[in-house]
N, CA, C and O atoms as CSV, one atom per row, in Angstrom:
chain,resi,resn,atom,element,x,y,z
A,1,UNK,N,N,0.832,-1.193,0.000
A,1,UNK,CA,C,0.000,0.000,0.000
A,1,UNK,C,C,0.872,1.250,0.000
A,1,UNK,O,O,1.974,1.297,0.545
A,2,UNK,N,N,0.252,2.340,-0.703
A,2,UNK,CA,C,1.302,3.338,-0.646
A,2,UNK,C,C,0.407,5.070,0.365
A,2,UNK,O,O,-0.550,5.838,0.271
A,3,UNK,N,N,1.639,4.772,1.236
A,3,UNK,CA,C,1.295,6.117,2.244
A,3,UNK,C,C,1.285,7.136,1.794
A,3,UNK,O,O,2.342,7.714,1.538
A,4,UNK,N,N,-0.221,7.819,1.494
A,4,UNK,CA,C,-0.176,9.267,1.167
A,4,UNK,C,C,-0.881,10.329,2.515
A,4,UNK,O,O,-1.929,10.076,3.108
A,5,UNK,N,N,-0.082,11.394,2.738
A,5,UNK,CA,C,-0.885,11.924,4.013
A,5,UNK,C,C,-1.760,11.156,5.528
A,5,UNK,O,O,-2.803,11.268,6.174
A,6,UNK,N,N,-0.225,10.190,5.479
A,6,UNK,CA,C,-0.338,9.415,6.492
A,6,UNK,C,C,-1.505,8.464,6.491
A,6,UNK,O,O,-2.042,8.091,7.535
A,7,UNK,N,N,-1.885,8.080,5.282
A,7,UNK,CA,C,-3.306,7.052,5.083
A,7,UNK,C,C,-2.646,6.029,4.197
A,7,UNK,O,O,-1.890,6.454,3.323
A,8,UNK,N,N,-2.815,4.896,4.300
A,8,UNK,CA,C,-2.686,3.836,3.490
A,8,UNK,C,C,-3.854,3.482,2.774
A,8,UNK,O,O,-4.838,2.876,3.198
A,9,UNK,N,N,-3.608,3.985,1.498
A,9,UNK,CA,C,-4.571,3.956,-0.001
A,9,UNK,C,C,-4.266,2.635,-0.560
A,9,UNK,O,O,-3.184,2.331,-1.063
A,10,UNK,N,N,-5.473,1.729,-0.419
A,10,UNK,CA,C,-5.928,0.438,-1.191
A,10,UNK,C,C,-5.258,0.451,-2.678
A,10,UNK,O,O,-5.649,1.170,-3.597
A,11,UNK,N,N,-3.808,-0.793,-2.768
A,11,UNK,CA,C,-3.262,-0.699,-3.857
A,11,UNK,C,C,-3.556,-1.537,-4.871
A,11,UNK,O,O,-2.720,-1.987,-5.654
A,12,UNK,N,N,-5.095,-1.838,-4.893
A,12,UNK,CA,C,-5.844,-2.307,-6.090
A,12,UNK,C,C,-6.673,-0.950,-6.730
A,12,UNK,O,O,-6.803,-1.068,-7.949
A,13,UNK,N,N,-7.234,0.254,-6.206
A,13,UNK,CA,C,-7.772,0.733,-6.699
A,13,UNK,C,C,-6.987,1.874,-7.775
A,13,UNK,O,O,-5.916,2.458,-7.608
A,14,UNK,N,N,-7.524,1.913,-8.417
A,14,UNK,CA,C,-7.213,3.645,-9.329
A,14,UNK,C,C,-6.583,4.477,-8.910
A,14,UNK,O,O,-6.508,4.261,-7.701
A,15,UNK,N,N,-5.880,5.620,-9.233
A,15,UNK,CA,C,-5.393,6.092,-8.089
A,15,UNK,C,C,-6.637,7.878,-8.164
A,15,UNK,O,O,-6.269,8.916,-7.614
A,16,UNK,N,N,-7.332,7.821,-8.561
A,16,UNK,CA,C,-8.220,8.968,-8.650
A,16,UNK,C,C,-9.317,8.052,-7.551
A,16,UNK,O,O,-10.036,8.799,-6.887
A,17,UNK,N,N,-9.500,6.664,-7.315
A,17,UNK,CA,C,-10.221,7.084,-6.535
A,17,UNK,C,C,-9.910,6.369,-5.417
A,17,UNK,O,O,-10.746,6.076,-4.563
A,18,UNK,N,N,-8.435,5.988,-5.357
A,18,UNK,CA,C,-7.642,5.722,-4.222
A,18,UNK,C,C,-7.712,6.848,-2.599
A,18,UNK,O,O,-7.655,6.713,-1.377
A,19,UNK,N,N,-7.878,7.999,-3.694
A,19,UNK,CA,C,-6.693,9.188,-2.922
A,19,UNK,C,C,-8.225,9.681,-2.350
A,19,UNK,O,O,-8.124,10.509,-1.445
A,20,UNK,N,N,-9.950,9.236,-2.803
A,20,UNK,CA,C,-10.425,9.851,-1.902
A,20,UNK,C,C,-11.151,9.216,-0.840
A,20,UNK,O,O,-12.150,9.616,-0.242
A,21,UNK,N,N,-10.339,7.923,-0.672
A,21,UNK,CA,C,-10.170,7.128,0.718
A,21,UNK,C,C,-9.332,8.578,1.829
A,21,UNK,O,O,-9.797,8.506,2.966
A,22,UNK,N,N,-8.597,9.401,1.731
A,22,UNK,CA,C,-8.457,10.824,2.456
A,22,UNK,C,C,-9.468,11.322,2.479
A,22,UNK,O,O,-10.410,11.411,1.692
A,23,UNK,N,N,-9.114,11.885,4.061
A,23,UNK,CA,C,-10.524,12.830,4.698
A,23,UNK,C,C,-10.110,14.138,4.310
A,23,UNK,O,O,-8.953,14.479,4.556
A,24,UNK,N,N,-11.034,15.055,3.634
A,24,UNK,CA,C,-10.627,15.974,2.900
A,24,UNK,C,C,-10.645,16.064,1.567
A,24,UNK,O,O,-10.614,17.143,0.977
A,25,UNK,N,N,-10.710,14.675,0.868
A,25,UNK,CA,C,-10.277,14.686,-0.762
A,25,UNK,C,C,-11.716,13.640,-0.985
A,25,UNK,O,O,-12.210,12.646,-0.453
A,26,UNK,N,N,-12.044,14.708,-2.292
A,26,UNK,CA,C,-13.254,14.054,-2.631
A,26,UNK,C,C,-13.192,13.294,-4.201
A,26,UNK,O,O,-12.012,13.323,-4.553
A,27,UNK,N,N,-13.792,12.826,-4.943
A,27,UNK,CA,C,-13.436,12.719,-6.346
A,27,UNK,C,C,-13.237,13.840,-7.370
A,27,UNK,O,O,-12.765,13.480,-8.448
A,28,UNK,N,N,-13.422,14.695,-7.266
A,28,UNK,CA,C,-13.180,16.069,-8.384
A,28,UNK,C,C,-11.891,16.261,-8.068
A,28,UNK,O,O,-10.996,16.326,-8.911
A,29,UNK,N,N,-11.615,16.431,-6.018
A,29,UNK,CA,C,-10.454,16.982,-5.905
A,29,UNK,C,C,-9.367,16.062,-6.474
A,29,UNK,O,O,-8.443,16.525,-7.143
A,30,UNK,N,N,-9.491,14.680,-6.189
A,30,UNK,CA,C,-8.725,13.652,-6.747
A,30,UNK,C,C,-7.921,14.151,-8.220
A,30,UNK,O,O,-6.750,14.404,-8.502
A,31,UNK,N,N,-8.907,14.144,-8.798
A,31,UNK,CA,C,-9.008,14.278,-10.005
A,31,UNK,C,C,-8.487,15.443,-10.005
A,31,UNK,O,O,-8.815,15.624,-8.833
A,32,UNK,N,N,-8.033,16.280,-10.237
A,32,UNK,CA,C,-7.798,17.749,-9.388
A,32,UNK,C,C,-6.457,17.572,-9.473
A,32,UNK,O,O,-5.777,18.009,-10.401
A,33,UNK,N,N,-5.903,16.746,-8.245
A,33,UNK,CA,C,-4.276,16.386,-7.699
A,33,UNK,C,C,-3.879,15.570,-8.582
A,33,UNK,O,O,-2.663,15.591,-8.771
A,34,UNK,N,N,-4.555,14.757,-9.276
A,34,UNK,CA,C,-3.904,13.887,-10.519
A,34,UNK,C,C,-3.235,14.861,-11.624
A,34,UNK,O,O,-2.079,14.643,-11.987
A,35,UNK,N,N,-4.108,16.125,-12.242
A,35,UNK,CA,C,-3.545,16.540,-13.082
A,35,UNK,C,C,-2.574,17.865,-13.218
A,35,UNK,O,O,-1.915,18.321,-14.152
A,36,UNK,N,N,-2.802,18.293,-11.782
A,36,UNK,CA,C,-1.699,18.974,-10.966
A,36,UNK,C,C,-0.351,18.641,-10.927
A,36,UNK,O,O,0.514,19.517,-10.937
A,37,UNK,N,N,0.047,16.810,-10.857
A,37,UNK,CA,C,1.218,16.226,-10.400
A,37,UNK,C,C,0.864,15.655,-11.797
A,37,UNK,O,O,1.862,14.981,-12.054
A,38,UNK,N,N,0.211,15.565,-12.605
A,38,UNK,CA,C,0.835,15.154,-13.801
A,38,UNK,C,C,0.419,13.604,-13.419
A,38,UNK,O,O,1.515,13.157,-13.080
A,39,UNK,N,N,-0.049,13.069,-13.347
A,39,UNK,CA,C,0.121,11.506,-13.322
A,39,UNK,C,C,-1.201,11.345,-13.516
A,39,UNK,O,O,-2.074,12.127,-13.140
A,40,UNK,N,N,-1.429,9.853,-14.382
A,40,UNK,CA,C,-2.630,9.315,-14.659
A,40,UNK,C,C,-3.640,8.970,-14.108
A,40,UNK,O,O,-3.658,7.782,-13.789
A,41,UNK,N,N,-4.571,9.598,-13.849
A,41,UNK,CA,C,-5.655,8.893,-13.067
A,41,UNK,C,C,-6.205,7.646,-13.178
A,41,UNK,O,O,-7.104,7.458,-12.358
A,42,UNK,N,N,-5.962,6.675,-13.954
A,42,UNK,CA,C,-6.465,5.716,-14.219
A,42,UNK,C,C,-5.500,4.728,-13.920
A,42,UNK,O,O,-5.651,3.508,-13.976
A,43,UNK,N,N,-4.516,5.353,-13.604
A,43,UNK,CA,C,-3.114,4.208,-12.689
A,43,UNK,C,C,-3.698,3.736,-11.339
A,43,UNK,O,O,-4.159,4.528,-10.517
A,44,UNK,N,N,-3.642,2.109,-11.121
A,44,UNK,CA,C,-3.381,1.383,-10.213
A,44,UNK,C,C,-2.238,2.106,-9.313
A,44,UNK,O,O,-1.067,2.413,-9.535
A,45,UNK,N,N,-3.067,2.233,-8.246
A,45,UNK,CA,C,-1.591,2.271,-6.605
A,45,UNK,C,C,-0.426,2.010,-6.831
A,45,UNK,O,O,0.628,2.646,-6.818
A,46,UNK,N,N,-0.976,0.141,-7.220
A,46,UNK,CA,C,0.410,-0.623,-6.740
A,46,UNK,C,C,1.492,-0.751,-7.883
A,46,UNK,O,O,2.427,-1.553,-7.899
A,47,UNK,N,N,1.122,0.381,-9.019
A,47,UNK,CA,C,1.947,0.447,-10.374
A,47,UNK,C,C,2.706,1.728,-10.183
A,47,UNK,O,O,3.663,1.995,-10.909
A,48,UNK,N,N,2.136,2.857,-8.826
A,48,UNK,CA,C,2.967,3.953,-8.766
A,48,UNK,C,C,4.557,4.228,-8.416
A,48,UNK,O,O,4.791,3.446,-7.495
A,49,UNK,N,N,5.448,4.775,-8.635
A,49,UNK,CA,C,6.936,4.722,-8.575
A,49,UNK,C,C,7.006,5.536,-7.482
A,49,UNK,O,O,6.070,6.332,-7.409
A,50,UNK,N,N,7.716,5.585,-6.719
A,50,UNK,CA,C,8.459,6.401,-5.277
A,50,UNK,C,C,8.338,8.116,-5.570
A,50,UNK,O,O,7.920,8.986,-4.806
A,51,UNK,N,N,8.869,8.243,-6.976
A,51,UNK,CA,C,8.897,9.618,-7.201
A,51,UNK,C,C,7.320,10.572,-7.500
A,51,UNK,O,O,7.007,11.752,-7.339
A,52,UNK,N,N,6.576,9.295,-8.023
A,52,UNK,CA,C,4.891,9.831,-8.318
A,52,UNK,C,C,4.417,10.029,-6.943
A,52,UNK,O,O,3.973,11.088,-6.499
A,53,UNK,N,N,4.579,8.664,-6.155
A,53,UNK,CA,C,4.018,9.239,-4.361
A,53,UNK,C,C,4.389,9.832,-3.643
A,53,UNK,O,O,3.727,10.294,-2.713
A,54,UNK,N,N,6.043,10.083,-3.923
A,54,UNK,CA,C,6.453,11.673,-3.248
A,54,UNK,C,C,5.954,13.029,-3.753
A,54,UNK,O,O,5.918,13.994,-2.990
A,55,UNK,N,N,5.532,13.121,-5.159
A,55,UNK,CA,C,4.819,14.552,-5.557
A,55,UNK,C,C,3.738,14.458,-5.345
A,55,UNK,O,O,3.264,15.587,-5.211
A,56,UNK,N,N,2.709,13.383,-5.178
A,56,UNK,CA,C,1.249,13.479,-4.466
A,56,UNK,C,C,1.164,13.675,-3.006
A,56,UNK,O,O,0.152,14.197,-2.540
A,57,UNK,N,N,2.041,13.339,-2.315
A,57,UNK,CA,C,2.510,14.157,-1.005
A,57,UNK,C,C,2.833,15.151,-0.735
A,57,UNK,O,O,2.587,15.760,0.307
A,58,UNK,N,N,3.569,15.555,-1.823
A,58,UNK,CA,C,4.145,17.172,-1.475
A,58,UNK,C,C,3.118,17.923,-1.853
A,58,UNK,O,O,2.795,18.883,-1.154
A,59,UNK,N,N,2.088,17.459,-3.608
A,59,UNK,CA,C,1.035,18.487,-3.463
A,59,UNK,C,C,0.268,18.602,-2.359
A,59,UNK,O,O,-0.185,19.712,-2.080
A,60,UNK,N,N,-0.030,17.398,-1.480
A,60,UNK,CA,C,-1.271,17.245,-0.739
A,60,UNK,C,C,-0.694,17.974,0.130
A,60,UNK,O,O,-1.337,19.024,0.121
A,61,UNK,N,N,0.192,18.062,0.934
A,61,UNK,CA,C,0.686,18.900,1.828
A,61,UNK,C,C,1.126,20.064,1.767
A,61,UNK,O,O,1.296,20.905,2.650
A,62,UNK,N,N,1.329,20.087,0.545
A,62,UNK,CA,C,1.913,21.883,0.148
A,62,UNK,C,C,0.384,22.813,-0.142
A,62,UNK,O,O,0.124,23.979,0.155
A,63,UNK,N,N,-0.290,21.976,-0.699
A,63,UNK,CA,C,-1.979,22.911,-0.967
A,63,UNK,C,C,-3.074,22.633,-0.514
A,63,UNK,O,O,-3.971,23.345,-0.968
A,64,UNK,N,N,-3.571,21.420,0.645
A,64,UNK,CA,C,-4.534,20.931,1.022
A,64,UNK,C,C,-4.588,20.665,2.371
A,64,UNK,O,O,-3.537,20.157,2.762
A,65,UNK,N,N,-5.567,20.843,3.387
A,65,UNK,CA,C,-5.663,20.760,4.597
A,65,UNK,C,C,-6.525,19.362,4.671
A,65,UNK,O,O,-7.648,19.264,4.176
A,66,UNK,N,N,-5.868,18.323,5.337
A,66,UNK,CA,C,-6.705,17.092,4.881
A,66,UNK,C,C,-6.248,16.153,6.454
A,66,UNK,O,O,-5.203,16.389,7.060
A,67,UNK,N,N,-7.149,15.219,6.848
A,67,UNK,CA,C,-6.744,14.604,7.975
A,67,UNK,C,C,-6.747,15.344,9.351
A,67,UNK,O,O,-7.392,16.391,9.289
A,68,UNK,N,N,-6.326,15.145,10.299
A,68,UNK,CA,C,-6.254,15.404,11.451
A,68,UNK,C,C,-6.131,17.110,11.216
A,68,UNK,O,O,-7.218,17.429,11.698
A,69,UNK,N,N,-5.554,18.293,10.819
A,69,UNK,CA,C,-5.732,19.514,11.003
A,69,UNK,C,C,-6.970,19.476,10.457
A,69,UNK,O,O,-7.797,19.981,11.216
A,70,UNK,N,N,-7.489,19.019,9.296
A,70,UNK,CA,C,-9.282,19.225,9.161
A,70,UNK,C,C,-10.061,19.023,9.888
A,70,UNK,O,O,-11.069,19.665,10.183
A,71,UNK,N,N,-9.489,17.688,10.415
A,71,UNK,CA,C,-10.671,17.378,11.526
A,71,UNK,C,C,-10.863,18.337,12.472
A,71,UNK,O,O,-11.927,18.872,12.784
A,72,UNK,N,N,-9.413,18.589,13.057
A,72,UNK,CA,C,-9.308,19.536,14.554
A,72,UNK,C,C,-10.035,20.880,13.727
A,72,UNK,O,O,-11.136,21.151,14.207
A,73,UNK,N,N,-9.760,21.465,12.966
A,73,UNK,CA,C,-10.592,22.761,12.330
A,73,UNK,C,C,-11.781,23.081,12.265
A,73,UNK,O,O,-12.297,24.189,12.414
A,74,UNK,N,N,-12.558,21.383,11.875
A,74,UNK,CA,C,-13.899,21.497,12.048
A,74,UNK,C,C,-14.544,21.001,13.294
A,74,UNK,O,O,-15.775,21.015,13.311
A,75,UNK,N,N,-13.803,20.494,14.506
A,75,UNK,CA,C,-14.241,20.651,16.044
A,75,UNK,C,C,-13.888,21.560,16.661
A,75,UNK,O,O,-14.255,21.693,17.829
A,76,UNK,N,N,-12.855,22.684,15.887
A,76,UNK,CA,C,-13.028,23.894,16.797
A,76,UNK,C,C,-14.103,24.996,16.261
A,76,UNK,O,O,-14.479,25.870,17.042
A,77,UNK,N,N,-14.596,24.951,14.919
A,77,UNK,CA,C,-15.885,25.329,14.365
A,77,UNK,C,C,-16.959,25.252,15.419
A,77,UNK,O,O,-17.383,26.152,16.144
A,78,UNK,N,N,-17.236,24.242,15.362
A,78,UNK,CA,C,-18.103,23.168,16.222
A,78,UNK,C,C,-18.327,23.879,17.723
A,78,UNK,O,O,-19.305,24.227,18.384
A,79,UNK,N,N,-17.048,23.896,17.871
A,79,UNK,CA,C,-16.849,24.665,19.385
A,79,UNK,C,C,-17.008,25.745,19.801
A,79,UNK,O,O,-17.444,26.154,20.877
A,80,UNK,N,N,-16.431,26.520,18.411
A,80,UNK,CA,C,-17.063,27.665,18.586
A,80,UNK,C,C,-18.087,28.623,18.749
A,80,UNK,O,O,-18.106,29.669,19.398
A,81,UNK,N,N,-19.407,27.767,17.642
A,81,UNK,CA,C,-20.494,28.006,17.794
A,81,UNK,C,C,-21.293,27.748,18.976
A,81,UNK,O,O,-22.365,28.268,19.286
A,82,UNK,N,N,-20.541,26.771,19.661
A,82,UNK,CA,C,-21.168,25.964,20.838
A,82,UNK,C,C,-21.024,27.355,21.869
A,82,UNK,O,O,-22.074,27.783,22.348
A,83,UNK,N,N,-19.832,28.001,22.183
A,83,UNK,CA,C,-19.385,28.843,22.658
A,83,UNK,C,C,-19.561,30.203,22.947
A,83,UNK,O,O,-19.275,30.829,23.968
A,84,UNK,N,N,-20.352,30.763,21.323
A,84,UNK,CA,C,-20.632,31.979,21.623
A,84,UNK,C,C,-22.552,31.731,21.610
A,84,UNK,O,O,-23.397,32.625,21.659
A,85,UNK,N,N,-22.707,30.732,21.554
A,85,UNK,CA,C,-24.440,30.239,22.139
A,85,UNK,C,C,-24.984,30.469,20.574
A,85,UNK,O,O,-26.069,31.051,20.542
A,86,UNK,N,N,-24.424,30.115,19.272
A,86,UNK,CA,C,-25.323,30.752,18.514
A,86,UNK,C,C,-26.365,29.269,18.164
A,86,UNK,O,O,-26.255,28.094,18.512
A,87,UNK,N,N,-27.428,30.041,17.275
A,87,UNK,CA,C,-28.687,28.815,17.293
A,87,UNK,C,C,-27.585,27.268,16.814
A,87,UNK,O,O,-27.518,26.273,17.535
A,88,UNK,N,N,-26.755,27.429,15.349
A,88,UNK,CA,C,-26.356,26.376,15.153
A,88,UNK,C,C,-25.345,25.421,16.370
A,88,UNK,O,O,-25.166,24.204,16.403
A,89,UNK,N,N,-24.861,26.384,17.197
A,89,UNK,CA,C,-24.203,25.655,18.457
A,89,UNK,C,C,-25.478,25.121,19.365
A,89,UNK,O,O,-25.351,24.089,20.024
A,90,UNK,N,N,-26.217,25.570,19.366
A,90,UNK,CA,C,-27.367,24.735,20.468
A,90,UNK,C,C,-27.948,23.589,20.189
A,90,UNK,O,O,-28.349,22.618,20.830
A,91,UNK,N,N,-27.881,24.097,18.496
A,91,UNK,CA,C,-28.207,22.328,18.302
A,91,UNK,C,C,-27.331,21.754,18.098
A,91,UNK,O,O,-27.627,20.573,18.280
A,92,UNK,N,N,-26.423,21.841,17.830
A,92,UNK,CA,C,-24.993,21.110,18.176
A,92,UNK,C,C,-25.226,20.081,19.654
A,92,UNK,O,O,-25.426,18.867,19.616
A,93,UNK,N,N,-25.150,20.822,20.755
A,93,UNK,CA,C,-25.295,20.428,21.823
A,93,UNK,C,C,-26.181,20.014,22.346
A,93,UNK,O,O,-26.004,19.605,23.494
A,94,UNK,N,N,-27.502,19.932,21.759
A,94,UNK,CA,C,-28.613,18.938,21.774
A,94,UNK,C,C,-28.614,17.929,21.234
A,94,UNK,O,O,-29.296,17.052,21.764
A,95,UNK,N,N,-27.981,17.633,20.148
A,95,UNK,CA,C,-27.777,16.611,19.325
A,95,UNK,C,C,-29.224,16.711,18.623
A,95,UNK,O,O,-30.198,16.032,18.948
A,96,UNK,N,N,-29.190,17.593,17.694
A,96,UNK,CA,C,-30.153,17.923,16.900
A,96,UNK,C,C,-29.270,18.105,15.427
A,96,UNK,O,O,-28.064,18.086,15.185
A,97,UNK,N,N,-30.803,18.335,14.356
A,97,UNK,CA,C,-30.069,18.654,13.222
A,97,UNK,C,C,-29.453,20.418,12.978
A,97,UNK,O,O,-30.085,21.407,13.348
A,98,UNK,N,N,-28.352,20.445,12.406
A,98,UNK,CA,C,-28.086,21.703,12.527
A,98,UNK,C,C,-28.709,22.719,11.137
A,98,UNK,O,O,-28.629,23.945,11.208
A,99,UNK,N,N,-29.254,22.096,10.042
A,99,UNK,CA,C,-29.317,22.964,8.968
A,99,UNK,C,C,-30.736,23.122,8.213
A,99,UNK,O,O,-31.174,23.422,7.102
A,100,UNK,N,N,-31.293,22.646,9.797
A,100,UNK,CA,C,-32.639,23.107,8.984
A,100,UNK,C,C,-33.616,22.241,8.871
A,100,UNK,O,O,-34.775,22.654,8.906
A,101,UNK,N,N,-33.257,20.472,8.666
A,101,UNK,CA,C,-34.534,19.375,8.620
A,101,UNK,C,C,-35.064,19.187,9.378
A,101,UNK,O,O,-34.591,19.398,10.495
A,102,UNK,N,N,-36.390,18.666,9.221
A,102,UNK,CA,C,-37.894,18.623,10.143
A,102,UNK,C,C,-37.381,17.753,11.177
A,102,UNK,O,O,-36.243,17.308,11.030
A,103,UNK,N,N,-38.005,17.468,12.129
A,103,UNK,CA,C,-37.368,16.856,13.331
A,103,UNK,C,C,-38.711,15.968,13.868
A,103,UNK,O,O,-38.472,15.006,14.598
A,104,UNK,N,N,-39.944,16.236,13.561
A,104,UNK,CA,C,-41.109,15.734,13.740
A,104,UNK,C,C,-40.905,14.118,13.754
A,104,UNK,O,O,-40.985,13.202,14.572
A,105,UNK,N,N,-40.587,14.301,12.343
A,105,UNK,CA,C,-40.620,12.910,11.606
A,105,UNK,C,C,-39.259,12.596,11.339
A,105,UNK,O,O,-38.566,13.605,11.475
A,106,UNK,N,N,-38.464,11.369,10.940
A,106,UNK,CA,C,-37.201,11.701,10.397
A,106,UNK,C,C,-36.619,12.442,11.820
A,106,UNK,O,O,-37.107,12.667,12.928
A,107,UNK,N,N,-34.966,12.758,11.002
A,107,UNK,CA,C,-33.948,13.172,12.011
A,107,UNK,C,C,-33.607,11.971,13.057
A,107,UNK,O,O,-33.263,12.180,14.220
A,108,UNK,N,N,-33.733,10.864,12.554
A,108,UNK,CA,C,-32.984,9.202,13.709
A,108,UNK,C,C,-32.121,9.371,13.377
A,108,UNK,O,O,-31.668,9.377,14.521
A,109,UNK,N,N,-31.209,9.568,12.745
A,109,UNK,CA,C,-29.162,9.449,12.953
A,109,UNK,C,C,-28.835,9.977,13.965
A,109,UNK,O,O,-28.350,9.450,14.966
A,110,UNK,N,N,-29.148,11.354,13.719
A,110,UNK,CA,C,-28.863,12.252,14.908
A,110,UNK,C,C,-29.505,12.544,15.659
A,110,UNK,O,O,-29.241,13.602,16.230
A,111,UNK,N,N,-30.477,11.915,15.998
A,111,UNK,CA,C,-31.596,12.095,17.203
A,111,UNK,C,C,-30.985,10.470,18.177
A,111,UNK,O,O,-30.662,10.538,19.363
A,112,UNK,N,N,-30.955,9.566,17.625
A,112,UNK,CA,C,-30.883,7.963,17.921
A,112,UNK,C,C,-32.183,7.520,17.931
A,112,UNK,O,O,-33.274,7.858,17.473
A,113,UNK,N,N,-31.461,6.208,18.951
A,113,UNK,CA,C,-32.939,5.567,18.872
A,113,UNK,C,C,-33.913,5.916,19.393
A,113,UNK,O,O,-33.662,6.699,20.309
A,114,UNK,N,N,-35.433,5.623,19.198
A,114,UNK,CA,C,-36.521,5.902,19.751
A,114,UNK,C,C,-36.942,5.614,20.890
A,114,UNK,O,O,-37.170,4.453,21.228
A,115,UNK,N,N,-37.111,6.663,21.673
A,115,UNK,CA,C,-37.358,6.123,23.621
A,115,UNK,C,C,-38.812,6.443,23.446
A,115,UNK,O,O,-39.226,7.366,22.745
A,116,UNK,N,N,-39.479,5.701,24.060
A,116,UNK,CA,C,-41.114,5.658,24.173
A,116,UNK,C,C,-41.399,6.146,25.381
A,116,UNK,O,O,-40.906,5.627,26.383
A,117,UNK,N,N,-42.316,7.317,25.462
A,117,UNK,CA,C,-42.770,8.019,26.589
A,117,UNK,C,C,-43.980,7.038,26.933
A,117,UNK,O,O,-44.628,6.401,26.102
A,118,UNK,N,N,-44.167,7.036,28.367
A,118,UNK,CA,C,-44.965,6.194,28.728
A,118,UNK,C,C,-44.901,4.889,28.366
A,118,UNK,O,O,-44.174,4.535,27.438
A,119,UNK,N,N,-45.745,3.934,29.142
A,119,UNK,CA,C,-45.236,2.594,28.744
A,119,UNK,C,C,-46.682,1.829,27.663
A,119,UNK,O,O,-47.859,1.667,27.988
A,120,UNK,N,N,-46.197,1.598,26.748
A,120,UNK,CA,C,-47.245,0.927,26.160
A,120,UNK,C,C,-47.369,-0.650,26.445
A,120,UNK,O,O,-48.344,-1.231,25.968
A,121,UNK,N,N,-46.213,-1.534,27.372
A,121,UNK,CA,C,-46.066,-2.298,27.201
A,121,UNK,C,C,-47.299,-3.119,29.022
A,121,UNK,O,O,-47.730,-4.257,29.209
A,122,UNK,N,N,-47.420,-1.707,29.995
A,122,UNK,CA,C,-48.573,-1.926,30.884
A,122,UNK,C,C,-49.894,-1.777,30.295
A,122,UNK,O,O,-50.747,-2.435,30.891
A,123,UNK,N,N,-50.273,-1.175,29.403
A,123,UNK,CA,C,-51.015,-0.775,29.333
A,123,UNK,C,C,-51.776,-1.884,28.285
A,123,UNK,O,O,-53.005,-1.949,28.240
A,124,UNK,N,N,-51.041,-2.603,27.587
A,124,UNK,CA,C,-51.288,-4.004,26.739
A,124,UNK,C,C,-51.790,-5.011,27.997
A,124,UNK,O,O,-52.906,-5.527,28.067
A,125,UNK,N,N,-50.475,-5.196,29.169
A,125,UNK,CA,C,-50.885,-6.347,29.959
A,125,UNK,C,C,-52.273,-6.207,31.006
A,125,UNK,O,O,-52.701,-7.141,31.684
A,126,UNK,N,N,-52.893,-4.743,30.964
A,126,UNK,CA,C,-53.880,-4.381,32.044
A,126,UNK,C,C,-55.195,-5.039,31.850
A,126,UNK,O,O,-55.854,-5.032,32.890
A,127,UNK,N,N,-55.766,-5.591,30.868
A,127,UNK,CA,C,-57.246,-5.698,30.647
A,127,UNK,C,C,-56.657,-7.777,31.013
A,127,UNK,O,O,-57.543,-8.458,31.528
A,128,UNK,N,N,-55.506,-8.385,30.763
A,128,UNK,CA,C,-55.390,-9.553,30.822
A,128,UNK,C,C,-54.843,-9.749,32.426
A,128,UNK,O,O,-54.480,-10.859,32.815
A,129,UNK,N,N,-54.825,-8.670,33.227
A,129,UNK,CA,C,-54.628,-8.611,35.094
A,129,UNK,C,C,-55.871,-8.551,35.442
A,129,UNK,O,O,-55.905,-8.629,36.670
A,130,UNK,N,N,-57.416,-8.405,34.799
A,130,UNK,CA,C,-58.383,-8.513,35.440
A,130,UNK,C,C,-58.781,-9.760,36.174
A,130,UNK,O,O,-58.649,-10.900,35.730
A,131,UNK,N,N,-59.302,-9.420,37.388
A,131,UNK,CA,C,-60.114,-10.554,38.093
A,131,UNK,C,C,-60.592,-11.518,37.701
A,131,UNK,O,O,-61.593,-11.339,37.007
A,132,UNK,N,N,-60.287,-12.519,37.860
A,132,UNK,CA,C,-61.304,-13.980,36.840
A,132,UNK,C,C,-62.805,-14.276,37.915
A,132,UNK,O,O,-62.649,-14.648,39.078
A,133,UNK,N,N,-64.124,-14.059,37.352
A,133,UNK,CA,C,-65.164,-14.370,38.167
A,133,UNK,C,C,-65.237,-15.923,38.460
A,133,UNK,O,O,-64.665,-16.914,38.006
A,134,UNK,N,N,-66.278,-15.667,39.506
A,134,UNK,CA,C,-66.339,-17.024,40.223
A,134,UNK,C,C,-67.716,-17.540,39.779
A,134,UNK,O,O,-68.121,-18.635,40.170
């Protein structure tokens, strides 16, 4: 496998859509850094030479914020909003949706699972707890 931006990219795939196994790199951008560094997008990984994965490193690192500083960038976003109380930080911290979808219906990813108010499960066994006549 060949290490790009500290990720080990699957050396069966392409390398356009190797590279957007990276957090940060999507397929356009791929595609993007392929013709930037000059190299074929339609090259296999495990056919690339030392000198092709050292210039897809140096672009990725010389022009792209990808991996762990993205991540940390977008949890101090995150934090920030949380911080100065604005609406999108509150729902942040509710674990709500932040951009707007209905919440009625829908919204289980980020809501979780469904907790049932009240118990429906007494209220089934109550008519079969009645008294048996004599």
């Amino acid at each position: 496998m060949a290490r790009i931006a500290g990720i080990d990219i699957p050396k069966q795939k392409r390398l356009d859509i190797a590279l957007s196994y990276i957090y940060g790199i999507g397929r356009p951008l791929a595609s993007k850094i392929c013709s930037e560094t000059q190299i074929n997008p339609a090259t296999r990984v495990k056919d690339l030479s030392e000198s092709e994965v050292s210039r897809l490193n140096t672009e990725i690192a010389k022009n792209y914020k990808v991996e762990g500083d993205l991540r940390r960038e977008v949890q101090q976003n995150i934090k920030r909003f949380i911080d100065i109380g604005s609406y999108r930080g509150l729902r942040h911290r509710r674990n709500l949706p932040v951009r707007g979808q209905r919440t009625k219906t829908n919204a289980r990813t980020r809501r979780g699972k469904r907790r049932t108010i009240g118990s429906t499960a007494n209220k089934a066994a109550a008519p079969a707890a009645a008294p048996a006549k004599k």
